[in-house]
Backbone of each chain as ProteinMPNN parsed JSONL, in Angstrom:
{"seq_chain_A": "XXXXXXXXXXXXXXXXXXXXXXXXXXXXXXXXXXXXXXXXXXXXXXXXXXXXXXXXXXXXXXXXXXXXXXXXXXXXXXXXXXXXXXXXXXXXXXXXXXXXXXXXXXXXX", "coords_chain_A": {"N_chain_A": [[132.253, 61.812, 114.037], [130.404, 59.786, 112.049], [127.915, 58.255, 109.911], [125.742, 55.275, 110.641], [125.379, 52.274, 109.413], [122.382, 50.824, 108.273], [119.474, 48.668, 108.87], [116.488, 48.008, 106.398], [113.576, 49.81, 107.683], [111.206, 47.967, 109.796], [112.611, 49.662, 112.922], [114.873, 50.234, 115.945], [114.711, 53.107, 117.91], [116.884, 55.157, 120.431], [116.924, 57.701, 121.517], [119.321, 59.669, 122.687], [119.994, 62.736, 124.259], [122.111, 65.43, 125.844], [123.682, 67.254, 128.153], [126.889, 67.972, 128.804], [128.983, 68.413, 131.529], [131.377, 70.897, 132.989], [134.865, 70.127, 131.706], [136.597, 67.48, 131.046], [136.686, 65.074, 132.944], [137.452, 61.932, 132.46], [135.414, 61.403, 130.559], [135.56, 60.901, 128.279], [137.079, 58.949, 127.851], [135.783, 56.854, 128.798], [132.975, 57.013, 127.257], [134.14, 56.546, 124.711], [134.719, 53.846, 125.373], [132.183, 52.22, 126.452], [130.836, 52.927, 123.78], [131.748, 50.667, 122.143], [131.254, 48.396, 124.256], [128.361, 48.453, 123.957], [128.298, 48.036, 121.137], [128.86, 45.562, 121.427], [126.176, 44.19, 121.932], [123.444, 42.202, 121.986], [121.337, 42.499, 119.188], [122.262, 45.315, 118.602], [122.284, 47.603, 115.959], [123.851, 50.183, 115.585], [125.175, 53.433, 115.956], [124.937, 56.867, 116.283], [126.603, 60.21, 116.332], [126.786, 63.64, 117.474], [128.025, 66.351, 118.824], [127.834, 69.916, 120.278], [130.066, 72.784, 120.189], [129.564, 73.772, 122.436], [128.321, 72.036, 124.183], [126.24, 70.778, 123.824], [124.968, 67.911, 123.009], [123.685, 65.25, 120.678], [122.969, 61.466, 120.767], [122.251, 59.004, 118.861], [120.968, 55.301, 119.017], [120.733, 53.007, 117.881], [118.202, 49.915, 117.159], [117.681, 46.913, 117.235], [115.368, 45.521, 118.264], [113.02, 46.227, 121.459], [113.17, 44.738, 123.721], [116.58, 44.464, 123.449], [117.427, 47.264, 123.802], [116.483, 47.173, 126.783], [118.128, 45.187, 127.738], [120.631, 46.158, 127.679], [120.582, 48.254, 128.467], [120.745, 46.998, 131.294], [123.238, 46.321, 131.598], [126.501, 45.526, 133.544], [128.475, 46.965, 133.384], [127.573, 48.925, 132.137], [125.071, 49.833, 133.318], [127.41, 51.196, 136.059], [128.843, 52.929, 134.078], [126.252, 54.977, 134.14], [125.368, 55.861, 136.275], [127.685, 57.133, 136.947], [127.429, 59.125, 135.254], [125.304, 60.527, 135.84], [125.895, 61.316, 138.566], [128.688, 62.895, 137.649], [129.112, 63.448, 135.021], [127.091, 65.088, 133.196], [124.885, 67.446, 133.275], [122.496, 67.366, 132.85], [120.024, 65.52, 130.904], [118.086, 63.518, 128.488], [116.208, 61.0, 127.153], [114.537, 59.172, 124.469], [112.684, 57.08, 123.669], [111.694, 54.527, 120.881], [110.044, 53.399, 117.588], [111.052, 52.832, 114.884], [109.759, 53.998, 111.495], [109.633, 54.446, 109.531], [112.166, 54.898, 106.67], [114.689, 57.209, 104.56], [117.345, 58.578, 102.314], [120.289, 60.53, 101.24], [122.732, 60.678, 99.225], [125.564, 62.595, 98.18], [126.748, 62.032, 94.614]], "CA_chain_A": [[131.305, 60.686, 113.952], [129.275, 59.039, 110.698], [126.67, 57.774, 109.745], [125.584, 54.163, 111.091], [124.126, 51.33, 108.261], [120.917, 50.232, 109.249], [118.362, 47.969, 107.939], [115.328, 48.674, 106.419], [112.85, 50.305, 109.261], [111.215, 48.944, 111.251], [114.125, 49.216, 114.379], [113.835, 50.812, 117.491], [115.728, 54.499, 118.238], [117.011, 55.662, 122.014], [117.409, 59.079, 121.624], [120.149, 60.354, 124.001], [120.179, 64.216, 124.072], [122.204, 65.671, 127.194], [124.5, 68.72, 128.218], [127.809, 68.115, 129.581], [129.109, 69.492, 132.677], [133.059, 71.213, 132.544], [135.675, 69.294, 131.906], [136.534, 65.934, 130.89], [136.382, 63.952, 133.855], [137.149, 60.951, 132.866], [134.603, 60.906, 129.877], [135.929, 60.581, 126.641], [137.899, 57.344, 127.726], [133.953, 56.051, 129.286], [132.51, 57.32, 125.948], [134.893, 55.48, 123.555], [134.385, 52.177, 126.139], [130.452, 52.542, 126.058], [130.26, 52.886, 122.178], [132.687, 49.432, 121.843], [130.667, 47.675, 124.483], [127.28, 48.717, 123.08], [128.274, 47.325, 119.726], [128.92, 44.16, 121.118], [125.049, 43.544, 122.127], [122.501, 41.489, 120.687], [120.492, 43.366, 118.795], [122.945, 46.042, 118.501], [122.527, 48.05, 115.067], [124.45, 51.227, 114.92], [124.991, 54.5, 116.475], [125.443, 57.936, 115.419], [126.461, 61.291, 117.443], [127.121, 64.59, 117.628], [128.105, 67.292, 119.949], [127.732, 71.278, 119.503], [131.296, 73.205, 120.713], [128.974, 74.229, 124.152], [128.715, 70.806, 124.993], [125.136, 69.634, 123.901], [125.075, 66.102, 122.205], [122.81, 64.083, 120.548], [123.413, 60.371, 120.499], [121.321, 58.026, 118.212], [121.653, 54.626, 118.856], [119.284, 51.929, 116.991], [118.293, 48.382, 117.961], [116.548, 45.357, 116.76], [113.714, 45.531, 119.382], [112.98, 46.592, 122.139], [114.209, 43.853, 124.708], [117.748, 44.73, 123.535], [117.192, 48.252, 124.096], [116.43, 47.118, 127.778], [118.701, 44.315, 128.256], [121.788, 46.977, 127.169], [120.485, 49.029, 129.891], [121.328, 46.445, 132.246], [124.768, 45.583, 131.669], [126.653, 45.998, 135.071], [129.491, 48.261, 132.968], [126.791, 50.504, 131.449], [124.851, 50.74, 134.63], [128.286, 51.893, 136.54], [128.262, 54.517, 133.409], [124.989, 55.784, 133.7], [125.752, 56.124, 137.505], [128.933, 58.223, 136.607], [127.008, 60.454, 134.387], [124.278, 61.059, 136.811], [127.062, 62.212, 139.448], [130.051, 63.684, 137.644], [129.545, 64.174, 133.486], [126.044, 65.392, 132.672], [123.902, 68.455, 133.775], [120.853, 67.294, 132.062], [119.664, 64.613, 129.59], [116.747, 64.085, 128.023], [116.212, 59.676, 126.63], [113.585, 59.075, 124.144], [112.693, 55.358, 122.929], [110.801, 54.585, 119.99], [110.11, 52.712, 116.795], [111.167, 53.441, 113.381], [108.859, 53.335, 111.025], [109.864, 54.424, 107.805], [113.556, 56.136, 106.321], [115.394, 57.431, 103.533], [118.56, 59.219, 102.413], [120.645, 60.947, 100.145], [124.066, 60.653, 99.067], [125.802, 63.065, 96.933], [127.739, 61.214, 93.945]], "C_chain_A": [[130.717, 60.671, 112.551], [128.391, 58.732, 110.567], [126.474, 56.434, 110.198], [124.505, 53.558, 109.252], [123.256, 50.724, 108.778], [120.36, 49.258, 108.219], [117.255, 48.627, 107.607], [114.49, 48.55, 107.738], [111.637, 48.503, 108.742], [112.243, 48.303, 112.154], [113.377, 50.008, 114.891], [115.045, 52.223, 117.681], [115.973, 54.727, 119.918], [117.981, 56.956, 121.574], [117.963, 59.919, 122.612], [120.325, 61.731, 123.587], [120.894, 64.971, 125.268], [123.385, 66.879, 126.878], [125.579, 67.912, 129.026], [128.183, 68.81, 130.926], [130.372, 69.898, 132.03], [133.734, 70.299, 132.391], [135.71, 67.891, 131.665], [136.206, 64.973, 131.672], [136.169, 62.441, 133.776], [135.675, 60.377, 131.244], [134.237, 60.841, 128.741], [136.329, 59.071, 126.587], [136.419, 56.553, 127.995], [133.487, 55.995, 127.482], [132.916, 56.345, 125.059], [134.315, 53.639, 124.529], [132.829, 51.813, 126.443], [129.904, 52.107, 124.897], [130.844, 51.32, 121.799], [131.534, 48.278, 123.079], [129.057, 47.587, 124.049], [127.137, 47.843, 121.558], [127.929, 45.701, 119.504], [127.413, 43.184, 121.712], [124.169, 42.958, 121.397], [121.89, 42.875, 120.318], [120.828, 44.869, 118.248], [122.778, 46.593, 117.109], [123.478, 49.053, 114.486], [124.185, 52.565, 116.012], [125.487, 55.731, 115.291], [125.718, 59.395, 116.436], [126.963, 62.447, 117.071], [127.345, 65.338, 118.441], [128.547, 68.695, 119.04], [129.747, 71.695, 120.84], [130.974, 73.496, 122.078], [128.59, 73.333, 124.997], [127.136, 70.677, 125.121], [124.978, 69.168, 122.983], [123.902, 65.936, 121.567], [123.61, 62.702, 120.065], [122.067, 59.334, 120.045], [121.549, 56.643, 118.11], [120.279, 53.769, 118.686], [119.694, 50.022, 117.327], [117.283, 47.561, 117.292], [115.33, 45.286, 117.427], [113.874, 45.814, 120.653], [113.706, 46.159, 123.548], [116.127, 44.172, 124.679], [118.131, 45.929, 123.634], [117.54, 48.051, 125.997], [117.293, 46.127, 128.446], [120.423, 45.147, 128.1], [121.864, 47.759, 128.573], [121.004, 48.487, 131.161], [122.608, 46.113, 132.485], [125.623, 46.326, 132.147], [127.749, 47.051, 134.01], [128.386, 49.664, 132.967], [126.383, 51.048, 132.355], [125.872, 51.83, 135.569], [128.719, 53.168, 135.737], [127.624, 55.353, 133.919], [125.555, 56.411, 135.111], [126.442, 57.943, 137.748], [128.392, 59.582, 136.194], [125.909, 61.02, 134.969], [125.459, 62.119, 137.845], [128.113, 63.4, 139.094], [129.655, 64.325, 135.537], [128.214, 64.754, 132.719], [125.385, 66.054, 133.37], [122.613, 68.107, 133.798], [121.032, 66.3, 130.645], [118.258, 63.937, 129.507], [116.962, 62.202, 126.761], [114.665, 59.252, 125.908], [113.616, 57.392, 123.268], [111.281, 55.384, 121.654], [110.919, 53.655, 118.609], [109.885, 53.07, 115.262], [110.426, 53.128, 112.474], [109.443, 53.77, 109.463], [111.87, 55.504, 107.772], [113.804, 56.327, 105.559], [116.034, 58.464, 103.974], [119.04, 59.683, 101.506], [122.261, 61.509, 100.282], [124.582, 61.863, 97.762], [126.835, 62.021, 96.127], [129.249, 61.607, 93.632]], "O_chain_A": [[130.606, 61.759, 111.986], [127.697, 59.058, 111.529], [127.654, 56.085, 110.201], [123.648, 54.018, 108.498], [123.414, 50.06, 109.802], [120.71, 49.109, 107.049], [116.89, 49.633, 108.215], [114.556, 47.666, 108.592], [111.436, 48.112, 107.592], [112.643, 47.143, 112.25], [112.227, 50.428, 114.764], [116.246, 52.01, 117.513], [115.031, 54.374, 120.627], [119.188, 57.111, 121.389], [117.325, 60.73, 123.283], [120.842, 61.901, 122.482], [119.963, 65.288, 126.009], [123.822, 67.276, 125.798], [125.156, 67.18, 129.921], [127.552, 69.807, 131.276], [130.658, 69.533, 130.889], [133.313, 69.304, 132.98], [134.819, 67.166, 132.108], [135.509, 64.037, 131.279], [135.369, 61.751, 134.409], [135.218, 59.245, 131.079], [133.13, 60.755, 128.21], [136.078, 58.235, 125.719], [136.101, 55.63, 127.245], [133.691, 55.06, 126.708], [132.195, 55.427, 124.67], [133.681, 52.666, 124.119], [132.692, 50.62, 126.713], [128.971, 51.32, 124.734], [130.12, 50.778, 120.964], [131.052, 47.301, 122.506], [128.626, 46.457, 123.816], [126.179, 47.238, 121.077], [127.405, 44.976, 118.658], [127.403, 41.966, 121.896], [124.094, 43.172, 120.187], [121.926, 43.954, 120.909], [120.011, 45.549, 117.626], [123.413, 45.723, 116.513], [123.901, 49.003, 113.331], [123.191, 52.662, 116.731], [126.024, 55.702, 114.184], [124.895, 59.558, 117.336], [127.763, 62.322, 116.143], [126.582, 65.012, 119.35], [129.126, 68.825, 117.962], [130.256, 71.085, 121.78], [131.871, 73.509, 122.921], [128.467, 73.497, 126.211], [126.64, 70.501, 126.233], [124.814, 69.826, 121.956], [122.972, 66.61, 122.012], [124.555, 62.686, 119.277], [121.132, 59.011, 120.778], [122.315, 56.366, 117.186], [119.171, 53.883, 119.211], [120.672, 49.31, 117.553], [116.141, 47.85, 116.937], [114.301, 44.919, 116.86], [115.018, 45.642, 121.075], [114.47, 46.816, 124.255], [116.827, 44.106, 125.69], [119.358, 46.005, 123.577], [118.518, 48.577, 126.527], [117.283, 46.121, 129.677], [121.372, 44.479, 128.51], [122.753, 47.864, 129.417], [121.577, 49.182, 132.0], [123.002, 45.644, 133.553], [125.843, 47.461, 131.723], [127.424, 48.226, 134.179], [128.376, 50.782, 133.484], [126.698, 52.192, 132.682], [125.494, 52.968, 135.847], [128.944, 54.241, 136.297], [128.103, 56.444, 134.228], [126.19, 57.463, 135.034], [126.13, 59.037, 138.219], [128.704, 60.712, 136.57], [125.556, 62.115, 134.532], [125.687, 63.326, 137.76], [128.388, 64.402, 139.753], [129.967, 65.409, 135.045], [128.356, 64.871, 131.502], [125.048, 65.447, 134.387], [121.76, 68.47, 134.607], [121.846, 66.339, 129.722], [117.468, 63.885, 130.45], [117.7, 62.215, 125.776], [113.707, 59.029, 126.649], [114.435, 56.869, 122.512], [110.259, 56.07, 121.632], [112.016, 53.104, 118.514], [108.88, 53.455, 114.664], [110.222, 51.917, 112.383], [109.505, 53.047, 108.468], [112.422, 56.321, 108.509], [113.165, 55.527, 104.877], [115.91, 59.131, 105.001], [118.38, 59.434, 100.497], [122.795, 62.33, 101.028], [124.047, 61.941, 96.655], [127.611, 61.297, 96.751], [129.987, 60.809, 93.053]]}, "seq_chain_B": "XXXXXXXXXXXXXXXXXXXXXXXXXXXXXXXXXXXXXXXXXXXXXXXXXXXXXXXXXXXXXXXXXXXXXXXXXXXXXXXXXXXXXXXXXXXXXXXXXXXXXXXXXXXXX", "coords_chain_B": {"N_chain_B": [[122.496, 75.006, 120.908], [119.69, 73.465, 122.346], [117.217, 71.405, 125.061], [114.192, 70.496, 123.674], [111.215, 71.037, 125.243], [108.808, 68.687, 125.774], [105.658, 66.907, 125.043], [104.244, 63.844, 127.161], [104.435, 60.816, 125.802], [102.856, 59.314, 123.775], [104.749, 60.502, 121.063], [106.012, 61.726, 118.028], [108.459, 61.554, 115.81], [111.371, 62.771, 113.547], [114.421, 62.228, 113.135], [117.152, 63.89, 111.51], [119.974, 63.099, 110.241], [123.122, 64.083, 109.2], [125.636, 65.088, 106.986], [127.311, 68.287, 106.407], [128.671, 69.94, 103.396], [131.332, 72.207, 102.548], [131.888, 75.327, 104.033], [129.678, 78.006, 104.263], [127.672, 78.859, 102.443], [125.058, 80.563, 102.535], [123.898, 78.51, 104.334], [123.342, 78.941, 106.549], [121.721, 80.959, 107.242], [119.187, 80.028, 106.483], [119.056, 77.732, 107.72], [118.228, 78.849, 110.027], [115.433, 80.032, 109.206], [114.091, 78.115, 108.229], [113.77, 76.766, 110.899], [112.247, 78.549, 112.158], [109.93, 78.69, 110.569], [109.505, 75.969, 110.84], [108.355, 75.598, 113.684], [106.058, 77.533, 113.375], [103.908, 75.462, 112.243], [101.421, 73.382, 112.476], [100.69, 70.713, 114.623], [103.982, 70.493, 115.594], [106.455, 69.766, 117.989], [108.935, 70.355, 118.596], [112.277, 71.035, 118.526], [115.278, 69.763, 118.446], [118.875, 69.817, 118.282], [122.341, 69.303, 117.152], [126.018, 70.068, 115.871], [128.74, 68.464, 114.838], [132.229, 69.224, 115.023], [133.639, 68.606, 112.832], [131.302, 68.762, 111.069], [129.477, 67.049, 110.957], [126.224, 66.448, 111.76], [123.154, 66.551, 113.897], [119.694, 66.408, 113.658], [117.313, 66.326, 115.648], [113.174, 66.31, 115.437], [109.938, 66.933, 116.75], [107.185, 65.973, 116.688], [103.086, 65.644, 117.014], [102.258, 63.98, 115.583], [101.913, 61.856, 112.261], [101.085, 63.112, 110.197], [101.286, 65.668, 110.814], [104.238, 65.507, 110.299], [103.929, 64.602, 107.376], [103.01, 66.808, 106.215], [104.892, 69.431, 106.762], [106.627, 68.359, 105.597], [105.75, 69.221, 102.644], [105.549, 71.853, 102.459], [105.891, 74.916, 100.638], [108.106, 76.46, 101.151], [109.742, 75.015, 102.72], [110.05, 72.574, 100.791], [111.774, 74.028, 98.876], [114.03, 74.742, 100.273], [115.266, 71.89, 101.061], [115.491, 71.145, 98.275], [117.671, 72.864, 97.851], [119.072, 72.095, 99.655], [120.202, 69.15, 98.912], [121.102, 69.875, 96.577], [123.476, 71.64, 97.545], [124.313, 71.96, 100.47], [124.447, 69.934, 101.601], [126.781, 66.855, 101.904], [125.641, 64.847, 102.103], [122.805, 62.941, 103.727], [120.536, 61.152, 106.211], [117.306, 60.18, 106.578], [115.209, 59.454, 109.596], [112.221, 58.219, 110.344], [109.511, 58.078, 113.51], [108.216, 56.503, 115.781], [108.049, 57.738, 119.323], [107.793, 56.089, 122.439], [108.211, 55.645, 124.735], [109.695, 57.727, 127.335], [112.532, 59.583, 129.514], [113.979, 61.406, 131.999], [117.391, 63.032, 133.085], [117.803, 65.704, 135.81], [120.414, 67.921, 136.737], [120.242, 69.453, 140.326]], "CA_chain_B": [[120.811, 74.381, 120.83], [119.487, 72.862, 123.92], [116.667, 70.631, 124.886], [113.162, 70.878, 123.35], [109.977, 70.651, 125.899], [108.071, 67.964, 125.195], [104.479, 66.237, 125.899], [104.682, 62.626, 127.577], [104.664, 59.892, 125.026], [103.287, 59.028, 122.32], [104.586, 61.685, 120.088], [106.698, 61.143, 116.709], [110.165, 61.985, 116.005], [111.867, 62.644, 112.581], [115.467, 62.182, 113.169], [117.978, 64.099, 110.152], [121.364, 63.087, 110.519], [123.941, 65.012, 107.859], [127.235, 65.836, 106.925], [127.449, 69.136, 105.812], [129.496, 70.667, 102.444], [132.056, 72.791, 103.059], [131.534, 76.273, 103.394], [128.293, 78.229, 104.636], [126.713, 78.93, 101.289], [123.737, 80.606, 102.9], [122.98, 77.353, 104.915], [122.96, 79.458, 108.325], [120.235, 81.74, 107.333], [118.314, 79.147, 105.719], [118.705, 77.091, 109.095], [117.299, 79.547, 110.882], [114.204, 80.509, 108.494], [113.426, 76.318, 108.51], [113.614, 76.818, 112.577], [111.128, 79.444, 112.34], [109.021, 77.887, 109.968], [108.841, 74.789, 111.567], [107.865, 75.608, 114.65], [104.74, 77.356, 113.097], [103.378, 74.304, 111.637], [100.708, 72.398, 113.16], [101.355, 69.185, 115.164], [105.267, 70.36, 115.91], [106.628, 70.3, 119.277], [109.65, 71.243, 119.125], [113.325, 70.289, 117.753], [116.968, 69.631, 119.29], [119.947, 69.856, 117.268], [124.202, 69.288, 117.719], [126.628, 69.734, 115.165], [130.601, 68.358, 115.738], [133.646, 70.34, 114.365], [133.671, 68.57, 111.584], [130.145, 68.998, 109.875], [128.223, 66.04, 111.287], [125.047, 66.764, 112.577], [121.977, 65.593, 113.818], [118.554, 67.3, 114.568], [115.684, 65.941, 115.962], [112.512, 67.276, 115.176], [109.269, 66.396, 117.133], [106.251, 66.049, 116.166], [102.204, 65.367, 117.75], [101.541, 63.04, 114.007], [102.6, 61.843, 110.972], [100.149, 63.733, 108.851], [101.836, 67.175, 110.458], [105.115, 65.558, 109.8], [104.09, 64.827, 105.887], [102.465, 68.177, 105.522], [105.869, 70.134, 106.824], [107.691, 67.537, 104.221], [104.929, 69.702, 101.793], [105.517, 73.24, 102.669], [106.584, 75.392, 99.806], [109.221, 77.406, 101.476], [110.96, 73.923, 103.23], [110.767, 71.972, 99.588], [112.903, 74.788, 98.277], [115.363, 74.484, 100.913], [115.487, 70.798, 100.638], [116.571, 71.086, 96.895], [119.064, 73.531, 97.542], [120.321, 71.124, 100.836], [120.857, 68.416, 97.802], [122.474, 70.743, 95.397], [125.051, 72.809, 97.878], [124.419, 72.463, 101.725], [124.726, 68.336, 102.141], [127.193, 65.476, 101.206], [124.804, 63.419, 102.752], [121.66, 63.035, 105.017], [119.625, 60.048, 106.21], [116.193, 60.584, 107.933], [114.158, 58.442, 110.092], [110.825, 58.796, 111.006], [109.153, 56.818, 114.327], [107.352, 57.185, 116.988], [108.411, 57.595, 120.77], [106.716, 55.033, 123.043], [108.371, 56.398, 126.569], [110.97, 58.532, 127.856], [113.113, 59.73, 130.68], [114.96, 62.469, 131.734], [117.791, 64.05, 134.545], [118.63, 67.513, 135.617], [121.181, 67.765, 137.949], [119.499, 70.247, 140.69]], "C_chain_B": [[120.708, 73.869, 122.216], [118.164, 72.244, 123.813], [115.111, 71.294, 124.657], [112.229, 70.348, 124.89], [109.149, 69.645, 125.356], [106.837, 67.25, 126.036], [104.632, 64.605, 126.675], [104.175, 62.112, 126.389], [103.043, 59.454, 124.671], [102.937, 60.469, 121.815], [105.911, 60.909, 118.971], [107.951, 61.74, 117.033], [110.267, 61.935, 114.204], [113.55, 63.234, 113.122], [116.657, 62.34, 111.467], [119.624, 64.175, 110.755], [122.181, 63.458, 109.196], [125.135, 65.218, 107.871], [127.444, 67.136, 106.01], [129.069, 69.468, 104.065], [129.997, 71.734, 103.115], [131.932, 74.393, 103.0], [129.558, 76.978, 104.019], [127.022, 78.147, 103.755], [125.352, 79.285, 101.74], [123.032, 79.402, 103.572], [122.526, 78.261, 106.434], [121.686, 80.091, 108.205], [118.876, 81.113, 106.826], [117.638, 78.314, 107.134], [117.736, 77.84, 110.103], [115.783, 79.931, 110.833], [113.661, 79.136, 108.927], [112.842, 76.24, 109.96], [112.396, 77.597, 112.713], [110.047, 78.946, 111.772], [108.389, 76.974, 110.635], [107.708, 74.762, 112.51], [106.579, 76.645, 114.865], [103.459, 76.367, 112.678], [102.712, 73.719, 112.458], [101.211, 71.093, 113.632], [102.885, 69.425, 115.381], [105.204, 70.639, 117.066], [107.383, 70.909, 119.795], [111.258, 70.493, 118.136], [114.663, 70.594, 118.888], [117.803, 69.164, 118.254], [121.225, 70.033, 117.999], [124.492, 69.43, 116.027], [128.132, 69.399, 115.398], [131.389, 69.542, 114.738], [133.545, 70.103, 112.716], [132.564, 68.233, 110.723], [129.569, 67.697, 110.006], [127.096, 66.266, 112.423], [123.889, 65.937, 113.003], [120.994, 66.48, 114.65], [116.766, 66.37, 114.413], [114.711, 66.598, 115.978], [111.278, 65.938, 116.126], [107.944, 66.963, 117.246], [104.371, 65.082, 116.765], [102.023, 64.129, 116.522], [102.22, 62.497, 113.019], [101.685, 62.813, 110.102], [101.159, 65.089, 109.391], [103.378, 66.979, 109.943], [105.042, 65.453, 107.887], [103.384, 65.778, 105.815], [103.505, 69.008, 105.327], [106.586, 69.639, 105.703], [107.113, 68.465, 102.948], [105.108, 71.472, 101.856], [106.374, 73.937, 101.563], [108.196, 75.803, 100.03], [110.266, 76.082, 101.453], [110.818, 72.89, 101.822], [111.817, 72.62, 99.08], [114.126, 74.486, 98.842], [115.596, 72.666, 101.055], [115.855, 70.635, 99.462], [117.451, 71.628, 96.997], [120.374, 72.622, 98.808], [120.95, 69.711, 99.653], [121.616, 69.053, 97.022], [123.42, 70.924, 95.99], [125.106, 72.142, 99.176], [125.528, 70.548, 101.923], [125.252, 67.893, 101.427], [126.532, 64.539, 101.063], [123.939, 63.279, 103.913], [120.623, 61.897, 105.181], [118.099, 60.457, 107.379], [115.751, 59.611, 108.349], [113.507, 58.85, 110.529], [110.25, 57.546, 112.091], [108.527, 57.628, 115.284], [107.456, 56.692, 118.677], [107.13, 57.036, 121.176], [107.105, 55.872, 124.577], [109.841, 57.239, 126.201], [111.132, 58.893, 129.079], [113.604, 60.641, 130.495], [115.868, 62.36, 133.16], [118.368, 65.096, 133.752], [119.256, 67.297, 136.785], [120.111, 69.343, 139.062], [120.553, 71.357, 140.537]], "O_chain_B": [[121.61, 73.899, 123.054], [117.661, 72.331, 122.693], [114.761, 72.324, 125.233], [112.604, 69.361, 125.522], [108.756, 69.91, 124.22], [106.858, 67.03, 127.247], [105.821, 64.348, 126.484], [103.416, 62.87, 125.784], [102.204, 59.34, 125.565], [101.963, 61.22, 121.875], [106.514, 59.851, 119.151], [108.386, 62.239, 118.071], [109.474, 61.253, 113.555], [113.797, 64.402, 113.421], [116.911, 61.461, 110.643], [120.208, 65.011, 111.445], [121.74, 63.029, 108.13], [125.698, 65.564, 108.91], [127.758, 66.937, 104.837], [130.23, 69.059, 104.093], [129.419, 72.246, 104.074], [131.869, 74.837, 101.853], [128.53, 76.302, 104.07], [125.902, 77.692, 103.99], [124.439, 78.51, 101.455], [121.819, 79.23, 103.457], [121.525, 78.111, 107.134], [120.716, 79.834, 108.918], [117.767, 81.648, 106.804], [116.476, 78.218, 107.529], [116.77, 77.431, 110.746], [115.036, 80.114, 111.794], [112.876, 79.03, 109.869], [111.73, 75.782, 110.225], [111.522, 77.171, 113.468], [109.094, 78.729, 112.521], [107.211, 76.95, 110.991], [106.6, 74.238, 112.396], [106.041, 76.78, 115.964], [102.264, 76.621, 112.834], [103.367, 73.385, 113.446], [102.092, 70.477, 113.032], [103.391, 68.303, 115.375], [104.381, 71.425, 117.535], [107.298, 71.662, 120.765], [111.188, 69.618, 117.273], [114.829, 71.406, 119.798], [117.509, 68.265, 117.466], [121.364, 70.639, 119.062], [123.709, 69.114, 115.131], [128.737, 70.119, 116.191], [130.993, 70.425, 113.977], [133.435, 70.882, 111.77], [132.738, 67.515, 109.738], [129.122, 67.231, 108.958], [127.196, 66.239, 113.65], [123.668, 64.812, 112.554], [121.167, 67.052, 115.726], [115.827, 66.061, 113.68], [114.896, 67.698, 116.498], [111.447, 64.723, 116.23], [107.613, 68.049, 117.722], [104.472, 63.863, 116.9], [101.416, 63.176, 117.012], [103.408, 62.818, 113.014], [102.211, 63.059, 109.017], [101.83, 65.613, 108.502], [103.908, 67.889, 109.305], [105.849, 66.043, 107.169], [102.729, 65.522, 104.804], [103.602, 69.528, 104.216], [107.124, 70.404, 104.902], [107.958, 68.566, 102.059], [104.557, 72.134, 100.976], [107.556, 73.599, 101.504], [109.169, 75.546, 99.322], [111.21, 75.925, 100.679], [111.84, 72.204, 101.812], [112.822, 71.97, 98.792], [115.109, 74.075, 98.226], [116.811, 72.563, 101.217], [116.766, 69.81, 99.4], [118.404, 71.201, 96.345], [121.599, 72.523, 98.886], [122.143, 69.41, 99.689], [122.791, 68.748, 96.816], [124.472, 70.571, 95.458], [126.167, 71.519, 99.215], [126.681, 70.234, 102.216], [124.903, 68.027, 100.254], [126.603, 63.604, 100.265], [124.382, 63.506, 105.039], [119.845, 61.722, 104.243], [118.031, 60.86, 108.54], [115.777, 58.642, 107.59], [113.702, 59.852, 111.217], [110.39, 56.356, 111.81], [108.37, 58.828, 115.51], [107.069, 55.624, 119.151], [105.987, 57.199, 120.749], [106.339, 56.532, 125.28], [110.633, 57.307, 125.261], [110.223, 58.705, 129.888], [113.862, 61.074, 129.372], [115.414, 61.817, 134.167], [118.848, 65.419, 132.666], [118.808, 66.631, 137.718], [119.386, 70.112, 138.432], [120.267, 72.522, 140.817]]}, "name": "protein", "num_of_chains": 2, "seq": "XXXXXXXXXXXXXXXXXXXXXXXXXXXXXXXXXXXXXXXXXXXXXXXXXXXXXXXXXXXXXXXXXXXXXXXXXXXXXXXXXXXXXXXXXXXXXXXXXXXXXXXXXXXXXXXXXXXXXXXXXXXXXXXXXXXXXXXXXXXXXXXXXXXXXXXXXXXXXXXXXXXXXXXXXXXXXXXXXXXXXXXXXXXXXXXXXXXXXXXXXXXXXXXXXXXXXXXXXX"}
């Protein structure tokens, strides 16, 4: 994963942090189809993610305001996600919302 | 890494997303001193961190303020290691700073 281009702050953050359970199950192919429908929402800015080799993530994904934060949430695919990952691909996760207020960065040349 | 404890909402966030340089170059023991550090500092609550295979990371740090987050930005020890993460450690790192409004969690039982 990369970095996401953003606008200048202020946006809105949903800080996904969660543990895997074993095994794929099904949730690399979700994952990739998640990040592609996600993109295509209003408001949609950018994501960014990581995962450690023991299988805990963070996923940063940034939004125009808040409504599209919550209107993302609704969309019957994602819900049947979240579902999934309640039941079969996540031990534990941990969703923080919030509003960016300031950023900077640094590139080497 | 695994998930930080945290108070209910409103608390801050400084989100550092990075792509590491190749090579340890003393970043591990550095990481660890920063970890320790930090989490003396007034107003911190706590931090959660991933990195993938290939040297993209991202660690959330969380915080009761902005004043304890620009004081830690002030700390002798963590300026040092912030010049040497520009010189050697990082290709590249973007931060954002904001402040959580709500959150959620699951644990599977």
């Amino acid at each position: 994963m990369s970095f996401a281009t953003l606008p200048a702050p202020p946006y809105y953050i949903v800080s996904f942090s969660s543990r895997r359970t074993e095994g794929d199950q099904g949730y690399g192919d979700m994952a990739v189809k998640m990040a592609e429908l996600a993109a295509q929402q209003p408001g949609y800015l950018g994501v960014e993610s990581a995962r450690d080799a023991d299988g805990f993530g963070i996923t940063n994904s940034f939004w125009m305001d808040e409504d599209s934060i919550r209107a993302w949430k609704r969309v019957v695919d994602h819900l049947a996600a979240q579902k999934t990952g309640r039941e079969t691909w996540y031990e534990h996760y941990e969703v923080r919302i919030g509003r960016i207020e300031r950023a900077y960065g640094f590139s080497r040349r």
